[in-house]
KOLGU-4560 file (N, C-alpha, C; in nm, 3 decimals, padded with zeros to 5 digits):
<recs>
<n_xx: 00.083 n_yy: -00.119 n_zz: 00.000 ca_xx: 00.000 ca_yy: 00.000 ca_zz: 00.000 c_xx: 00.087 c_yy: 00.126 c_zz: 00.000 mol: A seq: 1 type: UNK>
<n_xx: 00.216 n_yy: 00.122 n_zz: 00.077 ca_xx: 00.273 ca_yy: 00.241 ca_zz: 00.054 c_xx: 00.350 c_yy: 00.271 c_zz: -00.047 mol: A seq: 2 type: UNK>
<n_xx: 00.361 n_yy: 00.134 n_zz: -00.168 ca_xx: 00.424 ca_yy: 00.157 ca_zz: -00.226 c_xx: 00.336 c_yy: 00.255 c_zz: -00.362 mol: A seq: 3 type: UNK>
<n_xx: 00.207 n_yy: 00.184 n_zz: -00.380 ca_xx: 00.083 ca_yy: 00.227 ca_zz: -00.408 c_xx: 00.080 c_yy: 00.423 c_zz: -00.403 mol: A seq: 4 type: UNK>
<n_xx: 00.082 n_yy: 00.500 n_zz: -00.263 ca_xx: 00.057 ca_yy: 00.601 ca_zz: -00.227 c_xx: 00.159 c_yy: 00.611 c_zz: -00.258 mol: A seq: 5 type: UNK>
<n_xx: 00.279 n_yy: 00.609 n_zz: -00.249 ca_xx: 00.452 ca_yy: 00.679 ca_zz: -00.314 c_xx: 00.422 c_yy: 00.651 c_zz: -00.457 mol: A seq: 6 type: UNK>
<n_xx: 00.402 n_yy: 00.586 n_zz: -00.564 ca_xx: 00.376 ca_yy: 00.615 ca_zz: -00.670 c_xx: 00.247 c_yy: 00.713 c_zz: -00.747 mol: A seq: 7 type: UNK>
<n_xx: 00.142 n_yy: 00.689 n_zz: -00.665 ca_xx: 00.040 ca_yy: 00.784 ca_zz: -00.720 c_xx: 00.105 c_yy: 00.935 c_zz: -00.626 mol: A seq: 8 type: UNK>
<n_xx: 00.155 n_yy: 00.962 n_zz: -00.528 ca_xx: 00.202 ca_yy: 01.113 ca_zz: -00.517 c_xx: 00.309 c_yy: 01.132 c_zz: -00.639 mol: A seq: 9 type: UNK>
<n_xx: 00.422 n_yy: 01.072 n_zz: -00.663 ca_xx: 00.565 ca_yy: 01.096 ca_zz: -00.734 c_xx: 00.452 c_yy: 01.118 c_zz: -00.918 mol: A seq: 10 type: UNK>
<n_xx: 00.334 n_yy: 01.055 n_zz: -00.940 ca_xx: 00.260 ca_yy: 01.083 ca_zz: -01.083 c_xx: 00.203 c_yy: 01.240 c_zz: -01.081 mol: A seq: 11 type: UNK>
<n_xx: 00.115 n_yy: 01.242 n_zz: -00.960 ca_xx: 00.038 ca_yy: 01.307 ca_zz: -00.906 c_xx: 00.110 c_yy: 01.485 c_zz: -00.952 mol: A seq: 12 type: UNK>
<n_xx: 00.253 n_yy: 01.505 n_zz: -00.878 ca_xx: 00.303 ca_yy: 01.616 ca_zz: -00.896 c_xx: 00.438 c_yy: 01.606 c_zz: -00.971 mol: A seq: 13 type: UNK>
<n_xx: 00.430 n_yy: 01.503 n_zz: -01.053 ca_xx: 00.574 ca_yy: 01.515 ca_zz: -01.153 c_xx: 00.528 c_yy: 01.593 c_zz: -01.246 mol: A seq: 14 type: UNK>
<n_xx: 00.426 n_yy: 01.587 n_zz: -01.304 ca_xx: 00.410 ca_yy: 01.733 ca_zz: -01.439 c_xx: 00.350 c_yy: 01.820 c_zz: -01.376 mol: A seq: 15 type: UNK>
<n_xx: 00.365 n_yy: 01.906 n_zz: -01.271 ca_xx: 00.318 ca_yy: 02.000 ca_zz: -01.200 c_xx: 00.337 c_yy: 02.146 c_zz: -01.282 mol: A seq: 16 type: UNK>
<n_xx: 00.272 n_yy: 02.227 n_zz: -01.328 ca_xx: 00.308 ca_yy: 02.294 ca_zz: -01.436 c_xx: 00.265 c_yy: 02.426 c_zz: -01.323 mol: A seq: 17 type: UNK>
<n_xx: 00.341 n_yy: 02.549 n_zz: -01.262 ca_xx: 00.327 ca_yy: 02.633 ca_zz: -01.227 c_xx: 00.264 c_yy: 02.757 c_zz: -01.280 mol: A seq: 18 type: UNK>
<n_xx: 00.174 n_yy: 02.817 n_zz: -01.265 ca_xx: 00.125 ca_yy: 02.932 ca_zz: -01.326 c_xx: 00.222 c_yy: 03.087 c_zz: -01.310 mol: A seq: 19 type: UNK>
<n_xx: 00.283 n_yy: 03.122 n_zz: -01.421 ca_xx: 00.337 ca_yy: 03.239 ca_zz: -01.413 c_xx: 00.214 c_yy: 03.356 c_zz: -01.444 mol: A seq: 20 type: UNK>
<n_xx: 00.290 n_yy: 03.405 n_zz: -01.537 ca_xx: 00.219 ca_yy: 03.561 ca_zz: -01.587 c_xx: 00.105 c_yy: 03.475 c_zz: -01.721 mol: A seq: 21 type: UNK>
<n_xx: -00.032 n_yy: 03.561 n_zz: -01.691 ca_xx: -00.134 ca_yy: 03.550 ca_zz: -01.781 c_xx: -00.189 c_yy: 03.655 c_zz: -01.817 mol: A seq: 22 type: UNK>
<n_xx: -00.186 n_yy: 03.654 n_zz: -01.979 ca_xx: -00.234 ca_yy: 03.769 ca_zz: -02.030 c_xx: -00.340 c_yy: 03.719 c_zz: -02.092 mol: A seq: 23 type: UNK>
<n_xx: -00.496 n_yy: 03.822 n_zz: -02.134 ca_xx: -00.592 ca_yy: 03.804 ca_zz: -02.155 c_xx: -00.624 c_yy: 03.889 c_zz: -02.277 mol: A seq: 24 type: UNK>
<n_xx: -00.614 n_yy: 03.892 n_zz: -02.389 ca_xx: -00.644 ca_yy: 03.937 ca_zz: -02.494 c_xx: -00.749 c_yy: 03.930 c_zz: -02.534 mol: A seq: 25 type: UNK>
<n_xx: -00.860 n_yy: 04.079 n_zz: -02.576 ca_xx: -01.002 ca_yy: 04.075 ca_zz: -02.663 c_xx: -00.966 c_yy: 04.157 c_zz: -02.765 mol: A seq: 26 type: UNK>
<n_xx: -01.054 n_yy: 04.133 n_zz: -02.839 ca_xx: -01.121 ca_yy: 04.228 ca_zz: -02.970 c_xx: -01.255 c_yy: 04.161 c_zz: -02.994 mol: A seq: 27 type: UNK>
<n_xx: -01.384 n_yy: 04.254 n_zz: -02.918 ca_xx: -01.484 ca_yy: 04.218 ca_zz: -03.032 c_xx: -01.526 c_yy: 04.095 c_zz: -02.875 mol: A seq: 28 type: UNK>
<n_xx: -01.575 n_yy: 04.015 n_zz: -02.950 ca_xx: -01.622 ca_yy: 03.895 ca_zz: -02.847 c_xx: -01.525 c_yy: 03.780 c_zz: -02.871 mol: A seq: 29 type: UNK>
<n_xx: -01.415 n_yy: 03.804 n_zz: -02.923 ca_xx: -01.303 ca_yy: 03.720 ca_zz: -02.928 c_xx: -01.233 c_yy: 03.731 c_zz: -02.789 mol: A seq: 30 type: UNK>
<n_xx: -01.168 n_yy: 03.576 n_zz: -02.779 ca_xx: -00.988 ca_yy: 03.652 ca_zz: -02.631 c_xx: -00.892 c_yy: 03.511 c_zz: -02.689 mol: A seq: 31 type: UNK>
<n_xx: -00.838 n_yy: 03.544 n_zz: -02.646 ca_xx: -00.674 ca_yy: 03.474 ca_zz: -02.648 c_xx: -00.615 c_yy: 03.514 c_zz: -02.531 mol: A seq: 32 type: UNK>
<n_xx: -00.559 n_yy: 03.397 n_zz: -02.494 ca_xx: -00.469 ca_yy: 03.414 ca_zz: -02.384 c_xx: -00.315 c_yy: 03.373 c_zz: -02.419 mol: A seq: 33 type: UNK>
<n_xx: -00.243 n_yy: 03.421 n_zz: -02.354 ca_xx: -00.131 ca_yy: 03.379 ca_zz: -02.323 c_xx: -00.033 c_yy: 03.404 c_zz: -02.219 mol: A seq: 34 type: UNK>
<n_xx: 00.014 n_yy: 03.253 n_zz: -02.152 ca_xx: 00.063 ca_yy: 03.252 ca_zz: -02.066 c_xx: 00.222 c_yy: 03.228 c_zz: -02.041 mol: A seq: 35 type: UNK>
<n_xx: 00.269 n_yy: 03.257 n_zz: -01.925 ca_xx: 00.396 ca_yy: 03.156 ca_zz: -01.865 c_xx: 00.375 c_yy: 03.074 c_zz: -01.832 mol: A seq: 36 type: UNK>
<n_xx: 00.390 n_yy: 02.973 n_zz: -01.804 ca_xx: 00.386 ca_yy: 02.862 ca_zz: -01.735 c_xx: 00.556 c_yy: 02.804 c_zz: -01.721 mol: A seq: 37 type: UNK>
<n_xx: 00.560 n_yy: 02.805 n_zz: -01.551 ca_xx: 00.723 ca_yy: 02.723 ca_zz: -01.519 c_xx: 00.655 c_yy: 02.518 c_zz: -01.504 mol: A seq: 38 type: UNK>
<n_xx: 00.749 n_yy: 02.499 n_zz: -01.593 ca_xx: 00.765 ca_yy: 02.353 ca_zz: -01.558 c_xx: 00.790 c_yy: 02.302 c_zz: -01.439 mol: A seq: 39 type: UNK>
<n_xx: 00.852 n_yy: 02.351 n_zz: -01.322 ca_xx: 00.955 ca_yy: 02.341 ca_zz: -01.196 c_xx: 00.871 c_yy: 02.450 c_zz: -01.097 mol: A seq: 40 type: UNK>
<n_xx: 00.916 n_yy: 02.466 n_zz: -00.945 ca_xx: 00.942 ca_yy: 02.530 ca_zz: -00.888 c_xx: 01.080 c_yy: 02.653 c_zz: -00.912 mol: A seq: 41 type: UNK>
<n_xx: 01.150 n_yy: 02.648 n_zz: -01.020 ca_xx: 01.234 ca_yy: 02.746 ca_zz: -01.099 c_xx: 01.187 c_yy: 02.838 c_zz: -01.168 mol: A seq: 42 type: UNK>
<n_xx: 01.231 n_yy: 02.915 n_zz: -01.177 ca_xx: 01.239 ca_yy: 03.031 ca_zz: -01.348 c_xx: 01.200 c_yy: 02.947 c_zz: -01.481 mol: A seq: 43 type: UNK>
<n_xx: 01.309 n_yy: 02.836 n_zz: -01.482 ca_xx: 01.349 ca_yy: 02.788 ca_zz: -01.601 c_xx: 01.332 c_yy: 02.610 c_zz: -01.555 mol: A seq: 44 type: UNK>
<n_xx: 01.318 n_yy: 02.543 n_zz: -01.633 ca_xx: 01.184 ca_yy: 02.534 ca_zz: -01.747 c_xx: 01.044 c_yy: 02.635 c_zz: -01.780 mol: A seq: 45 type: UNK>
<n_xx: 01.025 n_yy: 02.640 n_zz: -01.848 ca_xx: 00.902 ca_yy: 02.730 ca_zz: -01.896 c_xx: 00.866 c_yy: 02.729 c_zz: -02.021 mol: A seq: 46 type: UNK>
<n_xx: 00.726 n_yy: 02.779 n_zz: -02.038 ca_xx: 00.674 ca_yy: 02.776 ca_zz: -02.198 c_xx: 00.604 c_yy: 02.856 c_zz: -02.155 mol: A seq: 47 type: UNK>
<n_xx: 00.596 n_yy: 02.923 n_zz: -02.305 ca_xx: 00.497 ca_yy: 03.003 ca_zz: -02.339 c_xx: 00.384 c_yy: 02.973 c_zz: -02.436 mol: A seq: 48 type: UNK>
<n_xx: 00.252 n_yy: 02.981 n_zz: -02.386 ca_xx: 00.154 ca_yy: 02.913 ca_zz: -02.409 c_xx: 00.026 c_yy: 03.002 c_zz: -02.471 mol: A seq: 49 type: UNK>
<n_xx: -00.018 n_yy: 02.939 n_zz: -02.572 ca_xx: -00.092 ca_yy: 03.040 ca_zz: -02.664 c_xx: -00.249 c_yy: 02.992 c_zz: -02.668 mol: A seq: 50 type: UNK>
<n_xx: -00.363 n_yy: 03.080 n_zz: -02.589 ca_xx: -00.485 ca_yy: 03.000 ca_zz: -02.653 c_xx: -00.567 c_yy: 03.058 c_zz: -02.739 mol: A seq: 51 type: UNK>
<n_xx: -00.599 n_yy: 03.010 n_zz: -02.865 ca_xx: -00.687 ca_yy: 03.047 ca_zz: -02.939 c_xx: -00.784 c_yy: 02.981 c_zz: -03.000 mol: A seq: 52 type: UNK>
<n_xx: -00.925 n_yy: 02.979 n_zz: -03.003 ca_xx: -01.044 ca_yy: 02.929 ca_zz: -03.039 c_xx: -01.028 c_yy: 02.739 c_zz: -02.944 mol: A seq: 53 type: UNK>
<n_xx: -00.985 n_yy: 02.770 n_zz: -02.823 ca_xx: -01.029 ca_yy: 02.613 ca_zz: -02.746 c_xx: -00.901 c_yy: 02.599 c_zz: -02.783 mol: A seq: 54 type: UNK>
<n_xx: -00.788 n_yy: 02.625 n_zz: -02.845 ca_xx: -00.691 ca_yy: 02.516 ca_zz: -02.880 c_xx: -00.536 c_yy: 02.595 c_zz: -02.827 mol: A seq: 55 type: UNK>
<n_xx: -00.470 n_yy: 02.482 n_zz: -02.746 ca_xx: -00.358 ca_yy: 02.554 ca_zz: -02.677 c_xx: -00.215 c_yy: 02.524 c_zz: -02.730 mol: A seq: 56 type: UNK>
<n_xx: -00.138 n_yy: 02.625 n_zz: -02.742 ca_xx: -00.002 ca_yy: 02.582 ca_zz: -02.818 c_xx: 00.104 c_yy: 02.604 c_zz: -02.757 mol: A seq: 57 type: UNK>
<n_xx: 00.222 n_yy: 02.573 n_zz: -02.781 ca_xx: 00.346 ca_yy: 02.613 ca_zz: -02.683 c_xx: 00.435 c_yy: 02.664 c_zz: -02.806 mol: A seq: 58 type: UNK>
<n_xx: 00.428 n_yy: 02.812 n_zz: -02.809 ca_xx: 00.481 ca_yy: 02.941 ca_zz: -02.917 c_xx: 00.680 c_yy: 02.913 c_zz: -02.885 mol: A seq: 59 type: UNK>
<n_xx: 00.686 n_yy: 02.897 n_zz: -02.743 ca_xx: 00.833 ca_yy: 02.886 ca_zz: -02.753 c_xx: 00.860 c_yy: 02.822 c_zz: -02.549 mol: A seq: 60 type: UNK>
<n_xx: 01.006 n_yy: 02.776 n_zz: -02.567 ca_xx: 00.972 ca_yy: 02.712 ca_zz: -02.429 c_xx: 01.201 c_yy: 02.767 c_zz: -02.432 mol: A seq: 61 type: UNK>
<n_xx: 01.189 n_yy: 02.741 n_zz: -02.269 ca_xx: 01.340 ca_yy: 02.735 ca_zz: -02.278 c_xx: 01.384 c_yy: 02.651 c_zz: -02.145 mol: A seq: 62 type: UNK>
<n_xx: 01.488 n_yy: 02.616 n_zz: -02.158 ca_xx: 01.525 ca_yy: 02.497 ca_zz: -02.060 c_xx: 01.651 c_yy: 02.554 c_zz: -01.958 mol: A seq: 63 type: UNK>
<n_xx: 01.704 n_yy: 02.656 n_zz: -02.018 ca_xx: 01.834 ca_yy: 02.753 ca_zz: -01.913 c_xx: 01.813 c_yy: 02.874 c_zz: -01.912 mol: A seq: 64 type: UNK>
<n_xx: 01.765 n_yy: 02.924 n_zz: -01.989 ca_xx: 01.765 ca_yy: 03.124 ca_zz: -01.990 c_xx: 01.641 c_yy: 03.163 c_zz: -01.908 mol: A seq: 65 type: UNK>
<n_xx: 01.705 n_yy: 03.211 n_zz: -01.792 ca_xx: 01.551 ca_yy: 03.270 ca_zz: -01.708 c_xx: 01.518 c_yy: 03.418 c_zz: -01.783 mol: A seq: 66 type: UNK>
<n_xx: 01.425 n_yy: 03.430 n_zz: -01.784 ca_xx: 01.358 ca_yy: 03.539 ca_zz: -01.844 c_xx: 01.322 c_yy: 03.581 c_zz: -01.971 mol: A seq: 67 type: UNK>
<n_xx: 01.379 n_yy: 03.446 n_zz: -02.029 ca_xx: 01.329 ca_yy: 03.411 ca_zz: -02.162 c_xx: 01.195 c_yy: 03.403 c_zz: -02.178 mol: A seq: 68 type: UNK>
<n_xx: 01.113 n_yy: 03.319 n_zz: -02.151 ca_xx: 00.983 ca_yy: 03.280 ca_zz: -02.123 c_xx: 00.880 c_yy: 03.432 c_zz: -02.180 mol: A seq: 69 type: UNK>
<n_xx: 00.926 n_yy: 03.547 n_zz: -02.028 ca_xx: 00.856 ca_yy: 03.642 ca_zz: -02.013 c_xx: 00.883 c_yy: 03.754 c_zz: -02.098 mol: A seq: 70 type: UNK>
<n_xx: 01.002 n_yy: 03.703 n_zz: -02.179 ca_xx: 01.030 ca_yy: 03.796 ca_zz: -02.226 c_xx: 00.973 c_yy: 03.818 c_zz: -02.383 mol: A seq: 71 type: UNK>
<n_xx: 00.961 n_yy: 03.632 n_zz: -02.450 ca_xx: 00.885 ca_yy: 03.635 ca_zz: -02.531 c_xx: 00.735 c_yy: 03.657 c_zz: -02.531 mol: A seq: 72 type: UNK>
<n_xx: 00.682 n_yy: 03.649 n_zz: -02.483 ca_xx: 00.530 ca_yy: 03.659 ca_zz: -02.400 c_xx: 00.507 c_yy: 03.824 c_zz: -02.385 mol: A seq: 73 type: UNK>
<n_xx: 00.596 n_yy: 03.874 n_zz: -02.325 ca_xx: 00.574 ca_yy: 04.059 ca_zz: -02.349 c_xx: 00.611 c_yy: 04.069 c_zz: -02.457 mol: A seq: 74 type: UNK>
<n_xx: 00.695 n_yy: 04.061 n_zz: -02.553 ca_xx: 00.653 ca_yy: 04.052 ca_zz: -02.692 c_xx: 00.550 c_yy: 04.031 c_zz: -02.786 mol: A seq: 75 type: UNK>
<n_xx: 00.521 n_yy: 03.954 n_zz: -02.796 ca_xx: 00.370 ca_yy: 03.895 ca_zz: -02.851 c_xx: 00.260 c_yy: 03.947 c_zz: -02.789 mol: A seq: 76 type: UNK>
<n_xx: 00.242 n_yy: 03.972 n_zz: -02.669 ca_xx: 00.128 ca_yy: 04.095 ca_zz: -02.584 c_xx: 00.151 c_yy: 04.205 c_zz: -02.696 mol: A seq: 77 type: UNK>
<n_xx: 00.268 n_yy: 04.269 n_zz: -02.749 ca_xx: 00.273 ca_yy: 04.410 ca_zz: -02.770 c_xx: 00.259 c_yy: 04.382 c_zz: -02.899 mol: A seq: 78 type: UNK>
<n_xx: 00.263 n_yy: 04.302 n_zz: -02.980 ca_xx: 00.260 ca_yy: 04.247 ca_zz: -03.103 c_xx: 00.090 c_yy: 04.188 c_zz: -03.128 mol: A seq: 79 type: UNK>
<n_xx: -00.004 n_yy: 04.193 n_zz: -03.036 ca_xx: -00.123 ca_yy: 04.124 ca_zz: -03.062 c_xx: -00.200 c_yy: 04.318 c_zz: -03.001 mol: A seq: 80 type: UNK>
<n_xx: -00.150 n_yy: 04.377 n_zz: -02.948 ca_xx: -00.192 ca_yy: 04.523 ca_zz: -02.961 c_xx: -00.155 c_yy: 04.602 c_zz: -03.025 mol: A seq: 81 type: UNK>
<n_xx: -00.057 n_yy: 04.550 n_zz: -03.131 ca_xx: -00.099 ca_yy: 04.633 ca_zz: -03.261 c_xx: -00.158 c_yy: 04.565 c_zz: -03.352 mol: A seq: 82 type: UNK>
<n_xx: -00.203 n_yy: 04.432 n_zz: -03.316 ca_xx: -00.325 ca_yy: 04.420 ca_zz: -03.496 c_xx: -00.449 c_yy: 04.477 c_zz: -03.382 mol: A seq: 83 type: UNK>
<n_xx: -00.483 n_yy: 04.579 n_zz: -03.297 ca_xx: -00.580 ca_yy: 04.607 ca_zz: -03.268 c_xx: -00.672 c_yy: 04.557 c_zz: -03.155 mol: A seq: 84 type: UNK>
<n_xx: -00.588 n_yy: 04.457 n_zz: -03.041 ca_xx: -00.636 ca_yy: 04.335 ca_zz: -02.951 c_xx: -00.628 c_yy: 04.449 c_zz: -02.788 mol: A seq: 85 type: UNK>
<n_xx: -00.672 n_yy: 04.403 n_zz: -02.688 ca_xx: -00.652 ca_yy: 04.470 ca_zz: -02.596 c_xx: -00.650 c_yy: 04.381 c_zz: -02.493 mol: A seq: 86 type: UNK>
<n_xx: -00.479 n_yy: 04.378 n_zz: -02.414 ca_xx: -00.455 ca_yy: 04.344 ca_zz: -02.334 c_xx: -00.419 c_yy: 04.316 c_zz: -02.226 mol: A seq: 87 type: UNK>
<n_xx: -00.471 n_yy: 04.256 n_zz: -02.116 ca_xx: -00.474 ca_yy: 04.289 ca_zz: -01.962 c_xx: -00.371 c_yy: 04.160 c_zz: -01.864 mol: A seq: 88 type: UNK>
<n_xx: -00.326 n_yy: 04.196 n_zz: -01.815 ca_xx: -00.288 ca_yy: 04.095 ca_zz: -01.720 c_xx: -00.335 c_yy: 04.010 c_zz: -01.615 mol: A seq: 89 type: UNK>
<n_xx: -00.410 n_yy: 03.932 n_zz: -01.612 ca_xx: -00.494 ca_yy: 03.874 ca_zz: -01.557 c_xx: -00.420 c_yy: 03.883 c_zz: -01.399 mol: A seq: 90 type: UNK>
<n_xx: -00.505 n_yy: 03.878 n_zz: -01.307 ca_xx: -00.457 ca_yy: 03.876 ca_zz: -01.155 c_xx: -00.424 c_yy: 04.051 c_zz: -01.163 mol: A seq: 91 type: UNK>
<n_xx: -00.389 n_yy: 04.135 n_zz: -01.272 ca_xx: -00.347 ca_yy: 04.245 ca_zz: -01.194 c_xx: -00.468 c_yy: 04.350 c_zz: -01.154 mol: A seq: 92 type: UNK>
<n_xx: -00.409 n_yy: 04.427 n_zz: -01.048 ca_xx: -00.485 ca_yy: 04.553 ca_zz: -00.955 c_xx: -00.632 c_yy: 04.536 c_zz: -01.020 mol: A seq: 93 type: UNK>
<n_xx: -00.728 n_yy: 04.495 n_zz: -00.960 ca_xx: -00.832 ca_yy: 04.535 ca_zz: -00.967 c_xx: -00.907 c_yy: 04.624 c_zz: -00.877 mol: A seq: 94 type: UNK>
<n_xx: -00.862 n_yy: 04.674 n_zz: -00.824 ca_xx: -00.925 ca_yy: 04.763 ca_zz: -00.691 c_xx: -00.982 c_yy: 04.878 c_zz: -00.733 mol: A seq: 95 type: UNK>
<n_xx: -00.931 n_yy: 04.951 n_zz: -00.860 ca_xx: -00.964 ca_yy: 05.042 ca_zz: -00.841 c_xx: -01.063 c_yy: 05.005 c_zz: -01.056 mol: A seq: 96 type: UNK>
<n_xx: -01.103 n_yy: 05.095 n_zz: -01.072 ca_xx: -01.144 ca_yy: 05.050 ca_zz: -01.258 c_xx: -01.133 c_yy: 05.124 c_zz: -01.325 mol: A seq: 97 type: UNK>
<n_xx: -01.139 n_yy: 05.044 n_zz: -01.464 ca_xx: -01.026 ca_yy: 05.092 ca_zz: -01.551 c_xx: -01.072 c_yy: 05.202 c_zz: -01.606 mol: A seq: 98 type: UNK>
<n_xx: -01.050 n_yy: 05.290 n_zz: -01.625 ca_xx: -01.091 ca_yy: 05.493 ca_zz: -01.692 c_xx: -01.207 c_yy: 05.411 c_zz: -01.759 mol: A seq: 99 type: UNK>
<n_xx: -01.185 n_yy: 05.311 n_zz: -01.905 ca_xx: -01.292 ca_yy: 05.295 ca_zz: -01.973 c_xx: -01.437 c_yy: 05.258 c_zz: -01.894 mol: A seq: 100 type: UNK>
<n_xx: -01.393 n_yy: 05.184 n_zz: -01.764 ca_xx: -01.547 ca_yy: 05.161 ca_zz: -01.697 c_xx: -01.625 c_yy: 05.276 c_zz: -01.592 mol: A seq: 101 type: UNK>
<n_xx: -01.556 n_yy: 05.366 n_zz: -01.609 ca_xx: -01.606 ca_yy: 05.486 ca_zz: -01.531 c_xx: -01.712 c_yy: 05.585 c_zz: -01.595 mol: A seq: 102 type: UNK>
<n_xx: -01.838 n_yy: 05.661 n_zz: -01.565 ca_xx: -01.893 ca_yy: 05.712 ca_zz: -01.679 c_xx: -01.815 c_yy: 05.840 c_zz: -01.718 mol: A seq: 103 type: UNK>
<n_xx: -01.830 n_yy: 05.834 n_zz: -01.852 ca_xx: -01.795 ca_yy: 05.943 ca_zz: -01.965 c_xx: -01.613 c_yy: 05.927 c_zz: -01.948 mol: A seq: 104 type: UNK>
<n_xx: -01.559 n_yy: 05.850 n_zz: -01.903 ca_xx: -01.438 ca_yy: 05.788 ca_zz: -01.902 c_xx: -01.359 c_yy: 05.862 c_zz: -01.842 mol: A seq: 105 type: UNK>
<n_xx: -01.412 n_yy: 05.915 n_zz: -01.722 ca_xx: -01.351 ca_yy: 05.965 ca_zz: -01.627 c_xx: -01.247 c_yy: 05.903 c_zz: -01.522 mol: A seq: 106 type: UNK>
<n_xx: -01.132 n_yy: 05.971 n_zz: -01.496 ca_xx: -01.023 ca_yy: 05.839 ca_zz: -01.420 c_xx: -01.085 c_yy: 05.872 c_zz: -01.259 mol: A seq: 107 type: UNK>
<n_xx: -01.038 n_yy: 05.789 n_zz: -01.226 ca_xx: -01.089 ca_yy: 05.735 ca_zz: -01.072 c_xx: -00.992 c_yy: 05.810 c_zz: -00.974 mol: A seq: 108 type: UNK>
<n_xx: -01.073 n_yy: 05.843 n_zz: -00.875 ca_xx: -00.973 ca_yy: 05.997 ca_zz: -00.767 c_xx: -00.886 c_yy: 05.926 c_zz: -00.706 mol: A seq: 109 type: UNK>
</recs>
């Protein structure tokens, strides 16, 4: 039996895929996301992960360069807001809202 419970934990969290930075892209009633994701409790492993229409891709991944990951990923954010997309960082500051949700698009005191 314990050998049982030591193999289903060692399955359980061997592809443990960490959530980094998520970005949330619209235009229209469209979104795309794209994420970090660390392979490890590290920097590095990581991929960068693309979703569009249900279907998820891995755009680029790196196995030694920390900050690779994020660095391609803020790329492609700034590259999907100029064909016209608008994009947010998921998890960030919501406390206060965004000028566009204020009336007559007034910024918040």
């Amino acid at each position: 039996m314990r050998i049982f419970i030591g193999l289903l934990f060692v399955l359980c969290f061997s592809q443990v895929a960490l959530a980094g930075t998520t970005y949330v892209c619209t235009h229209g009633d469209m979104e795309r996301r794209i994420e970090v994701v660390q392979l490890s409790t590290a920097a590095v492993p990581c991929e960068v992960r693309y979703t569009k229409n249900g279907n998820t891709e891995v755009l680029w991944s790196a196995q030694a360069e920390e900050g690779y990951c994020e660095a391609r990923a803020a790329e492609f954010v700034e590259k999907q807001r100029g064909w016209g997309w608008e994009c947010v960082e998921s998890g960030a500051n919501m406390s206060e809202p965004a000028p566009s949700d204020m009336p007559d698009g007034q910024l918040p005191e």
